[in-house]
C-alpha angles and dihedrals in degrees: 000000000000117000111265110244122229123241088251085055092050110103115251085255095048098050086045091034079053098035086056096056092046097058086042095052087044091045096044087046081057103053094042091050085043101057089037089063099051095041113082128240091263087058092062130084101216129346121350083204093045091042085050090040093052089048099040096059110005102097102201105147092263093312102122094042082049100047083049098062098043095046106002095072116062107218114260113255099017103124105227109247111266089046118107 
């Protein structure tokens, strides 16, 4: 297994390459919480706990904030199927 490298060993592309990702995965876990938070439950496919919990603690490089805004929101207007 190669040795892991410390931040200080990182080249200057790699700790900005790193930095940027960071402030894009925050910013992307924001703006899902916080249009969890404003959407109602009906809003929501599945769980609004379960949806906050996933983005809150799964690290997965922007994926979840991004899943839930793909298939987490249902689109406004659209009438759920059973309902007449």
């Amino acid at each position: 297994m190669p040795k892991q490298k410390r931040w200080s060993e990182l080249s200057e592309g790699t700790r900005r390459l790193i930095s940027v990702a960071a402030v894009i995965e925050g910013a992307l876990k924001i703006m899902a919480l916080v249009d969890l938070r404003r959407r109602s439950a009906d809003d929501i496919r599945g769980s609004k706990r379960r949806w906050a919990s996933a983005i809150l603690f799964i690290n997965a490089g922007g994926a979840v904030p991004i899943a839930y805004f793909l298939y987490g929101r249902r689109a406004k207007g659209r009438v759920s199927q059973g309902a007449s």
